[in-house]
C-alpha beads as a LAMMPS data file, in Angstrom:
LAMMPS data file: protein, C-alpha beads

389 atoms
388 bonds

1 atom types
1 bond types

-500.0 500.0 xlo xhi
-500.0 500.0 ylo yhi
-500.0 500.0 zlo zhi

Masses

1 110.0

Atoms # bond

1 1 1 -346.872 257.638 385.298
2 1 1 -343.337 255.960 385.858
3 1 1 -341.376 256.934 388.181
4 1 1 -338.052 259.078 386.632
5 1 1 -334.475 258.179 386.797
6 1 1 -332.444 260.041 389.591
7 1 1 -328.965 260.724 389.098
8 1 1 -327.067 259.723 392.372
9 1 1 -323.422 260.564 393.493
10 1 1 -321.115 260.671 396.344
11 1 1 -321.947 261.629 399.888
12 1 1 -319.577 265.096 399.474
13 1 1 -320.987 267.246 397.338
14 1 1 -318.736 267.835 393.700
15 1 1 -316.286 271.073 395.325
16 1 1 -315.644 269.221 398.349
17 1 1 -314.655 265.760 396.277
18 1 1 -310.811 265.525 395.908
19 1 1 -309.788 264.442 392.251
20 1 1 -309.296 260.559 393.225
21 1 1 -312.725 260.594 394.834
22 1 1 -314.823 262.563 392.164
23 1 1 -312.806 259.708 389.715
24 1 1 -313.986 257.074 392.012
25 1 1 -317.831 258.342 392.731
26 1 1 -317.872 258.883 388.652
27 1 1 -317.191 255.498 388.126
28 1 1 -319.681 254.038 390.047
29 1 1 -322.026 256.532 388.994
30 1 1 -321.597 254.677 385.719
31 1 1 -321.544 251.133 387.038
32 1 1 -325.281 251.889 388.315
33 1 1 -326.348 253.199 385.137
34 1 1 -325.121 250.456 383.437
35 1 1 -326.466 247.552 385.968
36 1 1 -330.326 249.407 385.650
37 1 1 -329.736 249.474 382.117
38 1 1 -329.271 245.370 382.067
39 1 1 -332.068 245.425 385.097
40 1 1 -334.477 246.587 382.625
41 1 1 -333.690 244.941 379.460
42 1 1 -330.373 246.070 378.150
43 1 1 -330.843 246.665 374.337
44 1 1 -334.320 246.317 374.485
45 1 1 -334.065 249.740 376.878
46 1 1 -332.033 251.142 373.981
47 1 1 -334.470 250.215 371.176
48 1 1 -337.696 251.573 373.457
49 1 1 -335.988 254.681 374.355
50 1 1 -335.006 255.102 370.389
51 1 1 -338.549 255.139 369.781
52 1 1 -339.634 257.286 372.691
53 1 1 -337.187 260.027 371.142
54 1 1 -338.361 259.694 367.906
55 1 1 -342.228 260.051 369.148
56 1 1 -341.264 263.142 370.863
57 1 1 -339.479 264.395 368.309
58 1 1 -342.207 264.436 365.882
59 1 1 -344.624 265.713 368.591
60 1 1 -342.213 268.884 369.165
61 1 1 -341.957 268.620 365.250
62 1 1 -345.266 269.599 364.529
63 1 1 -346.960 270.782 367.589
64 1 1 -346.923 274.366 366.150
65 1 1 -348.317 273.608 362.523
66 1 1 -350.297 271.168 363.635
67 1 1 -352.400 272.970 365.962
68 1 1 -355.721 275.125 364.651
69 1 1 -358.213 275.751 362.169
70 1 1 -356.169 276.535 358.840
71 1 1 -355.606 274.654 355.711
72 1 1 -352.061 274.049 356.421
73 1 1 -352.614 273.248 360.315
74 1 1 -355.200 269.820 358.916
75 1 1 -352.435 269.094 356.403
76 1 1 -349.601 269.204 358.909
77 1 1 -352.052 266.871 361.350
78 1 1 -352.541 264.458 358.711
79 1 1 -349.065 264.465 358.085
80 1 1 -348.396 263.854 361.811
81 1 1 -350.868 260.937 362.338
82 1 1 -349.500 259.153 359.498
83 1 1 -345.795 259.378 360.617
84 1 1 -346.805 258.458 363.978
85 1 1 -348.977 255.603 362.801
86 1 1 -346.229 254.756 360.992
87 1 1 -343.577 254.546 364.126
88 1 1 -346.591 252.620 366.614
89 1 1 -346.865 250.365 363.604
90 1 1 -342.944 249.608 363.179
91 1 1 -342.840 248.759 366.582
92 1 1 -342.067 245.380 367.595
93 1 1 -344.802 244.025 369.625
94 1 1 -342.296 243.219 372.663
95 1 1 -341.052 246.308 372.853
96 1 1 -340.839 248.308 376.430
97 1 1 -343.376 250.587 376.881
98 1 1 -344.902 249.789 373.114
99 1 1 -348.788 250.574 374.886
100 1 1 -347.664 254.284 375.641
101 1 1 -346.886 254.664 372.297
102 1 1 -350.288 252.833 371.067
103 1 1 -352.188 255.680 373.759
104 1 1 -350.307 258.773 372.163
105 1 1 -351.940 257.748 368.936
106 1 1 -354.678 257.753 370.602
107 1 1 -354.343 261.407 371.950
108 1 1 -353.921 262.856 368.689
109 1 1 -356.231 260.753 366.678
110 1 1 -358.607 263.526 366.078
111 1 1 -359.798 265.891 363.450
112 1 1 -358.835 269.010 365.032
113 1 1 -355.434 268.995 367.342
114 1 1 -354.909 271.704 370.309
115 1 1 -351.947 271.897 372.685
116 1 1 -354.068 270.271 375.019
117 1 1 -353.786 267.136 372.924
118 1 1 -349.993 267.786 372.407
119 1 1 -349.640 267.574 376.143
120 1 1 -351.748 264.615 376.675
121 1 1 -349.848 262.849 373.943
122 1 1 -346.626 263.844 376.058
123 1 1 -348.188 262.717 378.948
124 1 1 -349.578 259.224 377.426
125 1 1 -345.741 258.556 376.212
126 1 1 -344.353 259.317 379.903
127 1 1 -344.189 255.667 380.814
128 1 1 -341.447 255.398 378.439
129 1 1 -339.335 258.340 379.234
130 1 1 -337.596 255.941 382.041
131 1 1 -335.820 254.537 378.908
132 1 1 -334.642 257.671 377.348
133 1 1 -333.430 258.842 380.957
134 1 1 -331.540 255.831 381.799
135 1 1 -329.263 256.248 378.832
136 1 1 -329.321 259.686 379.367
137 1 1 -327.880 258.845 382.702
138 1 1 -325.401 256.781 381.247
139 1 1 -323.833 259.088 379.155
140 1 1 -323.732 262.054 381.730
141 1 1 -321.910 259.619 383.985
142 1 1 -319.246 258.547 381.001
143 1 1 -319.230 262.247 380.818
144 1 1 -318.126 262.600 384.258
145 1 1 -315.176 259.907 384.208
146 1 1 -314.123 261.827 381.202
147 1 1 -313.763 265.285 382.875
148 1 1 -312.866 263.445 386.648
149 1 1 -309.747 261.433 384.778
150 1 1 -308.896 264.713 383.074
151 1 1 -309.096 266.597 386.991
152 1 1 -306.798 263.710 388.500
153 1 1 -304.259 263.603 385.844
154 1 1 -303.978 267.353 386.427
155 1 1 -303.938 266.588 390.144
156 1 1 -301.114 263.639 389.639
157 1 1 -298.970 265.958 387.884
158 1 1 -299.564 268.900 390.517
159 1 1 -298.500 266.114 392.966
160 1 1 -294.430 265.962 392.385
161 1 1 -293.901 269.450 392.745
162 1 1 -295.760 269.241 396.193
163 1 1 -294.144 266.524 397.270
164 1 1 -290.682 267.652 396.231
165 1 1 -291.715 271.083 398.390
166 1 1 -291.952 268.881 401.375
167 1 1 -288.664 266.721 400.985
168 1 1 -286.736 269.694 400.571
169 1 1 -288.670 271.042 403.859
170 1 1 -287.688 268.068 405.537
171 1 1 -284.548 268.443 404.090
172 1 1 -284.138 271.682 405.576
173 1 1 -285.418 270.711 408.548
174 1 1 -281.817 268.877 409.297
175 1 1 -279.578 271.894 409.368
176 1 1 -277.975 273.502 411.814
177 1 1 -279.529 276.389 412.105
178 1 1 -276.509 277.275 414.715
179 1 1 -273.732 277.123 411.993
180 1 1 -271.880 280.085 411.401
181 1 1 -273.167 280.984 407.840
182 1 1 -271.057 284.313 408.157
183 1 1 -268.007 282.401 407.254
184 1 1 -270.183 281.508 403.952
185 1 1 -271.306 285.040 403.605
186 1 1 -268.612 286.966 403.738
187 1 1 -266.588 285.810 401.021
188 1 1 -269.524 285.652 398.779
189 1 1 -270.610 289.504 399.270
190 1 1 -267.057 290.372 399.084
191 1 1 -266.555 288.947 395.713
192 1 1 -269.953 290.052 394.883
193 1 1 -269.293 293.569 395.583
194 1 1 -265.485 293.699 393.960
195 1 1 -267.197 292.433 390.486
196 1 1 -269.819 295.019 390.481
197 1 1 -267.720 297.262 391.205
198 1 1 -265.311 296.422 388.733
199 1 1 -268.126 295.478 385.732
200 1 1 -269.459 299.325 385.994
201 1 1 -265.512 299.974 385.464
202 1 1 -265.405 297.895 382.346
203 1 1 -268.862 299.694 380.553
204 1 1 -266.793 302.779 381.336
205 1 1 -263.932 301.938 379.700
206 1 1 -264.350 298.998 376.932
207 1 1 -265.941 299.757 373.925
208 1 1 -269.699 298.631 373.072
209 1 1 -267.983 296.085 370.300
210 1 1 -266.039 294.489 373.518
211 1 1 -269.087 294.108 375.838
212 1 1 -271.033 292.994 373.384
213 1 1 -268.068 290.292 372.406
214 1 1 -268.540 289.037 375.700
215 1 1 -272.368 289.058 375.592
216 1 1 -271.658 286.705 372.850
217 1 1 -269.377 284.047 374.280
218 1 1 -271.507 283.740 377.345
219 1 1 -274.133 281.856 375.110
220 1 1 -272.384 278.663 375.287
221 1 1 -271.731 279.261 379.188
222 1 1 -275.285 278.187 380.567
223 1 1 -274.074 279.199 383.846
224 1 1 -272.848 282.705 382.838
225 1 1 -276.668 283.902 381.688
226 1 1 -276.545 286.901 379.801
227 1 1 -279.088 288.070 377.455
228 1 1 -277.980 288.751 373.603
229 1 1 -278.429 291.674 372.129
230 1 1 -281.139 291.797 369.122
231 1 1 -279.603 290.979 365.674
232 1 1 -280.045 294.614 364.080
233 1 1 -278.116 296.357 367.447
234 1 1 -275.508 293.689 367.264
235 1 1 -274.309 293.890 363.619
236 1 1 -275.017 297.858 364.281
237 1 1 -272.121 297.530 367.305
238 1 1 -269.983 295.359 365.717
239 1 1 -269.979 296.502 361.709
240 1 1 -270.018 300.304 362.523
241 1 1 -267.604 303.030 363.639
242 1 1 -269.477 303.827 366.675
243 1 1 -269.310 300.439 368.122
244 1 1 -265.580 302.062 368.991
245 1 1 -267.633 303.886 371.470
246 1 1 -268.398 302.605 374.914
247 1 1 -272.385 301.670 376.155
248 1 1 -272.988 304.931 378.147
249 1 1 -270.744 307.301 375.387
250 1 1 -273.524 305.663 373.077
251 1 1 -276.387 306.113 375.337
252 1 1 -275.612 309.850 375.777
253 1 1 -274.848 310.841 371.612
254 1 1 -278.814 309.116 371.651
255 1 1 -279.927 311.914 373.258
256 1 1 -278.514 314.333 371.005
257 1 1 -279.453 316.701 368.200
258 1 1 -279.197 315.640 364.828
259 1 1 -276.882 318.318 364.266
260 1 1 -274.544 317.907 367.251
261 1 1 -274.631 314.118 366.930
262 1 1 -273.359 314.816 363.085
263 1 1 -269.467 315.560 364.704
264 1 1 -269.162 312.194 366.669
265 1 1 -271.101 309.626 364.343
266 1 1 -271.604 309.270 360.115
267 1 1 -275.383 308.924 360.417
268 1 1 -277.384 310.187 363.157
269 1 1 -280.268 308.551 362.332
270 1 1 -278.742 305.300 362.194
271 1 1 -277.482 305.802 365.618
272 1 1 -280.928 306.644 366.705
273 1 1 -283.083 304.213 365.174
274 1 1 -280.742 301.447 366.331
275 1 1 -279.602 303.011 369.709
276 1 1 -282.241 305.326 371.335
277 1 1 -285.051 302.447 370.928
278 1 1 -282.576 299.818 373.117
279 1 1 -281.721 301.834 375.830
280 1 1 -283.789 299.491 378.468
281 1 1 -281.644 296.523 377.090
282 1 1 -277.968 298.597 377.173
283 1 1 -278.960 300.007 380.832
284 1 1 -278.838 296.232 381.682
285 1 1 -276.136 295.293 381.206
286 1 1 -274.419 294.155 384.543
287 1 1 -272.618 292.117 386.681
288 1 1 -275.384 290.085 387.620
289 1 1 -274.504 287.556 385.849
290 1 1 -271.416 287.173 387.279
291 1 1 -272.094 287.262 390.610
292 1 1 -273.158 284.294 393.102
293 1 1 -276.687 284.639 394.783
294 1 1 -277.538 284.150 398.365
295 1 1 -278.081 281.454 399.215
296 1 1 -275.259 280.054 397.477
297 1 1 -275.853 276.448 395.326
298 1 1 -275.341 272.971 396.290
299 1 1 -271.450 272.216 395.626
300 1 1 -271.019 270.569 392.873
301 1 1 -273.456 273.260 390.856
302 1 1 -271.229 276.337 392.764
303 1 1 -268.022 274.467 391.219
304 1 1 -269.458 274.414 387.641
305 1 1 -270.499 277.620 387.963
306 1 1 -267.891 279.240 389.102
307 1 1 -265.594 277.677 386.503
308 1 1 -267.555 278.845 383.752
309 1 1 -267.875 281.836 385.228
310 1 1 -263.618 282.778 385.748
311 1 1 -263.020 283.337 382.129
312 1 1 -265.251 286.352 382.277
313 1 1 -264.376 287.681 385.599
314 1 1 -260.691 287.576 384.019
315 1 1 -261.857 289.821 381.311
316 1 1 -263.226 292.615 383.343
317 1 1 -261.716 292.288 386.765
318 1 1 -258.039 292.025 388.215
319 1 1 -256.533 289.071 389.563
320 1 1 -257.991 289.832 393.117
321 1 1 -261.424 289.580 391.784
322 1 1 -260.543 286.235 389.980
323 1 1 -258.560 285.058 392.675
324 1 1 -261.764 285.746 395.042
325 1 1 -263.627 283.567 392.958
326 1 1 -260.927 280.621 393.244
327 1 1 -261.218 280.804 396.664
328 1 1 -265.032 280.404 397.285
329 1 1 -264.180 277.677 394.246
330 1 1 -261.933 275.884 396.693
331 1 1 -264.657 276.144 399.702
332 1 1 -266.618 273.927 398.122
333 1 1 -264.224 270.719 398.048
334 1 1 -262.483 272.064 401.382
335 1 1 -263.371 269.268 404.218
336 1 1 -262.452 271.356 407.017
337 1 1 -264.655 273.975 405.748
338 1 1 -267.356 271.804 405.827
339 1 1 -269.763 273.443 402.459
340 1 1 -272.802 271.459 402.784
341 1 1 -273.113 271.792 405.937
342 1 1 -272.990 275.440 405.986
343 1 1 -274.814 275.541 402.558
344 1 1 -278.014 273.621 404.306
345 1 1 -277.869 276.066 406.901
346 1 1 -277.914 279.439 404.812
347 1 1 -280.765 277.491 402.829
348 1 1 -282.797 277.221 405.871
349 1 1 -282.478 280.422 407.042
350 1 1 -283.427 281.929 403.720
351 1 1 -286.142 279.859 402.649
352 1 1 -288.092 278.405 405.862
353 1 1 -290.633 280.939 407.096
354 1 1 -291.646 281.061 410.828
355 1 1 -295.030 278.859 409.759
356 1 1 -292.837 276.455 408.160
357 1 1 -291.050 275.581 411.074
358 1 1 -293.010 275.602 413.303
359 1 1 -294.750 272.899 410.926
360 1 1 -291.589 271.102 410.817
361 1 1 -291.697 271.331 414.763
362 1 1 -294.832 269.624 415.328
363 1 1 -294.529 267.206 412.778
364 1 1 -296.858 268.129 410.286
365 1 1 -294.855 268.127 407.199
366 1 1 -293.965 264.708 407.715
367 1 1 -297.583 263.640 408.141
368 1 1 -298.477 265.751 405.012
369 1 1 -295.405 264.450 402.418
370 1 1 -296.945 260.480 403.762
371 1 1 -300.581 261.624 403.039
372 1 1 -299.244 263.255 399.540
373 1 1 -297.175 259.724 398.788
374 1 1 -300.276 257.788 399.685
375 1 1 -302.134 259.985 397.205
376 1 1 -300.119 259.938 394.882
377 1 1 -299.596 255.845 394.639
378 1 1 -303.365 255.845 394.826
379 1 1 -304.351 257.884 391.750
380 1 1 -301.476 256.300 389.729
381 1 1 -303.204 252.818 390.507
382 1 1 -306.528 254.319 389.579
383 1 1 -305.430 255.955 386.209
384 1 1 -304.174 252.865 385.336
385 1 1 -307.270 251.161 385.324
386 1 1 -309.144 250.734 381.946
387 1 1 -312.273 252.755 381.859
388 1 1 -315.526 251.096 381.289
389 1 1 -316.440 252.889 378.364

Bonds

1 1 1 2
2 1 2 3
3 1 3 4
4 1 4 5
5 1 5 6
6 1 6 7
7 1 7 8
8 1 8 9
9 1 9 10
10 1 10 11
11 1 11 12
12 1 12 13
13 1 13 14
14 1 14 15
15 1 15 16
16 1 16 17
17 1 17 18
18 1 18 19
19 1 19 20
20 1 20 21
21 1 21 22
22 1 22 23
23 1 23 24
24 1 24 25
25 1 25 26
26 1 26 27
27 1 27 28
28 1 28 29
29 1 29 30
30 1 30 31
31 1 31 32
32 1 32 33
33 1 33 34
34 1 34 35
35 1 35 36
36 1 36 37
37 1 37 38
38 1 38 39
39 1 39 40
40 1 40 41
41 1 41 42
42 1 42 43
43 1 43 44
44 1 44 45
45 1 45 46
46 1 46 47
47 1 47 48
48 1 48 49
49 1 49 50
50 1 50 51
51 1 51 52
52 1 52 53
53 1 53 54
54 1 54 55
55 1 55 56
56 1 56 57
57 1 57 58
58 1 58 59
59 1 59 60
60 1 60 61
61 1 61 62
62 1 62 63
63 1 63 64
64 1 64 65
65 1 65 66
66 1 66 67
67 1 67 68
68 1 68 69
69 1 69 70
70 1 70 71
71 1 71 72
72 1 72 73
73 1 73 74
74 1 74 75
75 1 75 76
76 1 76 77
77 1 77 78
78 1 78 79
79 1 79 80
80 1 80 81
81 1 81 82
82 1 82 83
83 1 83 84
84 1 84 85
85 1 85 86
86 1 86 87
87 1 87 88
88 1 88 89
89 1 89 90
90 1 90 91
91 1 91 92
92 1 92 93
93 1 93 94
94 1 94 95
95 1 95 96
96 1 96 97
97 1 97 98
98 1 98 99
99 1 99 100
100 1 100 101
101 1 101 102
102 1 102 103
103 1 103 104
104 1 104 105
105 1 105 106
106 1 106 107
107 1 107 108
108 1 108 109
109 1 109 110
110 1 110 111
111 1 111 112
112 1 112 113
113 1 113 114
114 1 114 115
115 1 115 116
116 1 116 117
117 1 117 118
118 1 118 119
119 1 119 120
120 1 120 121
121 1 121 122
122 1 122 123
123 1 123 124
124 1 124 125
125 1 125 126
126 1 126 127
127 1 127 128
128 1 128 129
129 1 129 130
130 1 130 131
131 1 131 132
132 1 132 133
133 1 133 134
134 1 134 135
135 1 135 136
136 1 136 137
137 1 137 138
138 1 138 139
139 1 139 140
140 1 140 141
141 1 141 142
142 1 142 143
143 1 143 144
144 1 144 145
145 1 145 146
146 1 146 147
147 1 147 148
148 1 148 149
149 1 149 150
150 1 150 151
151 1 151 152
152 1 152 153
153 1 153 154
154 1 154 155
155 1 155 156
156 1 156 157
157 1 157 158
158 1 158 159
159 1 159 160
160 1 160 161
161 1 161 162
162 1 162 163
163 1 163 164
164 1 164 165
165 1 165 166
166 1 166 167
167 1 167 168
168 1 168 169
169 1 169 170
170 1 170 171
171 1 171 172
172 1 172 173
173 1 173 174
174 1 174 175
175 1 175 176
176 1 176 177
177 1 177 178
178 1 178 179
179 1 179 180
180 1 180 181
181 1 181 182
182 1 182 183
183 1 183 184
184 1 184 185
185 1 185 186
186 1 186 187
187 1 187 188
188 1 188 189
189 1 189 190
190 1 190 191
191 1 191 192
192 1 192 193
193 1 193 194
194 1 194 195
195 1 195 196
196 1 196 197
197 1 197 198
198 1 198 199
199 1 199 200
200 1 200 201
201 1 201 202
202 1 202 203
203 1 203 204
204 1 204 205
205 1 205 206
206 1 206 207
207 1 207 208
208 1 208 209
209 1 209 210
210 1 210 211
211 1 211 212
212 1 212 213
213 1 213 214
214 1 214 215
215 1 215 216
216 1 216 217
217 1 217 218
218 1 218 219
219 1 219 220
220 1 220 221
221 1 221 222
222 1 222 223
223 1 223 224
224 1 224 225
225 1 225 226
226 1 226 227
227 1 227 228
228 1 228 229
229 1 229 230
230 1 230 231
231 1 231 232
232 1 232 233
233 1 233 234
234 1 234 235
235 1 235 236
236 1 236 237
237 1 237 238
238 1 238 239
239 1 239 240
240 1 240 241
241 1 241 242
242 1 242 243
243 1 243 244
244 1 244 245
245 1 245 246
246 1 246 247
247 1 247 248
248 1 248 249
249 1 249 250
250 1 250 251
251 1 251 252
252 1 252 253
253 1 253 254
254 1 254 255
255 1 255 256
256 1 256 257
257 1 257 258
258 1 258 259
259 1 259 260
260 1 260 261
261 1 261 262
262 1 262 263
263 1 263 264
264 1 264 265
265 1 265 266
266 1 266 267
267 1 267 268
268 1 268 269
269 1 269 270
270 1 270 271
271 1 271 272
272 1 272 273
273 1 273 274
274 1 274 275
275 1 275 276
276 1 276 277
277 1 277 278
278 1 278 279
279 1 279 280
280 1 280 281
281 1 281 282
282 1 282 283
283 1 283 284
284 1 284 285
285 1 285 286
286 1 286 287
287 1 287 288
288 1 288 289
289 1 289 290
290 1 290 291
291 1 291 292
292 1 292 293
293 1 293 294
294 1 294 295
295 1 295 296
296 1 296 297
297 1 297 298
298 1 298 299
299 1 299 300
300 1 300 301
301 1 301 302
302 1 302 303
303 1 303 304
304 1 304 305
305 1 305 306
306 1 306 307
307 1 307 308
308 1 308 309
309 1 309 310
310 1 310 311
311 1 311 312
312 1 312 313
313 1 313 314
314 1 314 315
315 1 315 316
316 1 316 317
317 1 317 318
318 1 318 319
319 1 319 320
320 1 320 321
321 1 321 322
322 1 322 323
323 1 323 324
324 1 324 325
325 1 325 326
326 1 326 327
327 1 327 328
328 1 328 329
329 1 329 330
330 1 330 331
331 1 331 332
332 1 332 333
333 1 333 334
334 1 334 335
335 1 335 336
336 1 336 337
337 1 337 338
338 1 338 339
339 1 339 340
340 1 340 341
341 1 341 342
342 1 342 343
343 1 343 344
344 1 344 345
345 1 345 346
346 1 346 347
347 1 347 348
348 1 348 349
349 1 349 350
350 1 350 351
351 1 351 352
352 1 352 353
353 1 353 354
354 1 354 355
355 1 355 356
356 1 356 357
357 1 357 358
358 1 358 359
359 1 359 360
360 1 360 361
361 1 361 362
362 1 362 363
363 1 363 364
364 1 364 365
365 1 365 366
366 1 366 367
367 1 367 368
368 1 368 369
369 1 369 370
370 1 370 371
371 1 371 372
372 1 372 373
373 1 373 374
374 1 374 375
375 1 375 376
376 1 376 377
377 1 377 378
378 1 378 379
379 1 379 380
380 1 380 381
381 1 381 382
382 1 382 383
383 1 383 384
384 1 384 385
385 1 385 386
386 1 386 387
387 1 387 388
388 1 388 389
């Protein structure tokens, strides 16, 4: 009996293999399929295990019908023997392995079959099985570069987002964490806190068909991000009488009887249906969008921001709030306020955790954005490379 084709990988077993090396060990897996292939024939292994599929085939075929004492069992064997005379016969007489064919003829070249003979046939045709398994072997490992290429492009992708973690680590890793960010701070909250204060003013006092006039003009502000209301609640607010209303007035008639609601609105129900089920949306309406988060944005994205933002703060604040805004405008482009650098600083605070420095400290970011770089340059050069399949 021949010895069987073993598949063979990489020293690290499959969940310990990064994606370039599972690529790499896949590869090779398929160069040495493909170099035993040519070591024992090349086509000619092809055509012999062909034939060794097709024998066992027609032994699996008929192994059932084939087997006892019936009518239909001797017409199924003769059936058998002929097809499988037929395929020994059709073989070419160089063919790998053509003598374990010729012996599983012989194994079932009898008037009466049993599973016995089955198995010896099986058994007789073993010698040629090596065939079958080494393309067998080749496919599984074209399998593998297939599912490996499809793990490392993954991986590549993954890879710019990790590396961009680190430069802005190392990034961060520059500022003085000593700056006083309070001079940053303060203005920020302050201007925070006037415009919420004076948005919850403006719900109070401007009608629904106002607020939602400014809802609408924000959408071609990308920096002022409010959400629109849905189409039916908009034309709702803006074509009917109780858009004259303000968002909480409109909020609290929802709540009311049919009957009470009659003496402040022409339909109730219409107020209802296209009130009561957006409540979630009208409670949330804010300031928020108007306001500047901590930590603050690079300059140049503050400046557009805050620009885009001054129309709207005009609308529903005074001039304080507005000029508030100007003035953390102006920080940004002041030299002798120095923005970036206390910008970097507030970043840092914010956003680097005590494990993150202290892996800044010692270095090991650094080592880790070179070892992602080095991966990253390596699987690019390696998903460049044509396949051999």
């Amino acid at each position: 009996m021949s010895e069987r084709v073993h598949h063979s990988g990489a020293d690290a077993s499959p969940d310990e293999q990064t994606p370039l090396e599972a690529l790499e060990a896949a590869r090779e897996r398929f160069e040495r399929a493909e170099a035993r292939i040519e070591d024992h024939g090349g086509e000619a292994v092809t055509d012999a295990a062909e034939a060794y599929r097709d024998a066992t085939d027609l032994l699996e075929n008929y192994v059932d019908r084939a087997t006892g004492t019936g009518r239909e069992n001797f017409q199924a064997y003769v059936q058998l023997e002929g097809k499988f005379d037929s395929l020994v016969t059709s073989l070419p007489d160089d063919l790998k392995g053509r003598e374990a064919f010729e012996a599983a003829l012989d194994a079932i070249d009898k008037r009466r079959l049993s599973e016995s003979d089955f198995e010896r046939a099986h058994d007789a045709l073993e010698p040629a099985a090596q065939y079958a398994d080494l393309l067998e072997e080749r496919e599984a490992a074209r399998e593998a570069i297939d599912d490996a290429r499809t793990a490392a492009g993954k991986r590549y992708r993954r890879l710019d987002d990790e590396i961009a973690d680190h430069e802005r680590l190392l990034e961060l890793a520059n500022a003085d964490l000593e700056a006083p960010v309070e001079e940053l701070r303060e203005p920020i909250e302050s201007y925070n806190e006037a415009i919420d204060a004076a948005f919850q003013a403006f719900r109070l006092e401007a009608s629904a068909r106002d607020v939602f006039a400014l809802l609408d003009r924000s959408r071609w502000y990308p920096f002022v991000d409010y959400q629109q209301p849905p189409d039916d609640l908009a034309a709702y607010v803006r074509d009917d009488p109780a858009g004259e209303y303000t968002i909480p007035e409109l909020l609290e008639y929802a709540n009311y009887s049919h009957s009470k609601l009659d003496h402040y609105v022409a339909s109730a129900d219409e107020l209802k249906r296209r009130v009561a089920t957006q409540q979630t949306f009208l409670d949330g309406i804010d300031a928020e969008p108007l306001t500047i988060e901590w930590p603050p944005d690079e300059a140049g994205v503050l400046r557009r921001r805050t620009r885009e933002m001054r129309p709207f703060v005009a609308r529903v604040a005074d001039e304080e709030c507005v000029a508030n805004l100007r003035s953390i405008r102006r920080l940004t482009t002041d030299p002798a306020f120095d923005y970036d650098r206390l910008q970097t600083a507030a970043q840092a605070v914010a956003q680097l955790s005590p494990a993150e420095r202290e892996r800044l400290a010692d270095g090991r970011v650094a080592d880790e954005l070179e070892a992602l770089r080095t991966e990253r340059e390596r699987l690019e050069a390696t998903l460049e490379i044509d396949d051999p399949v």
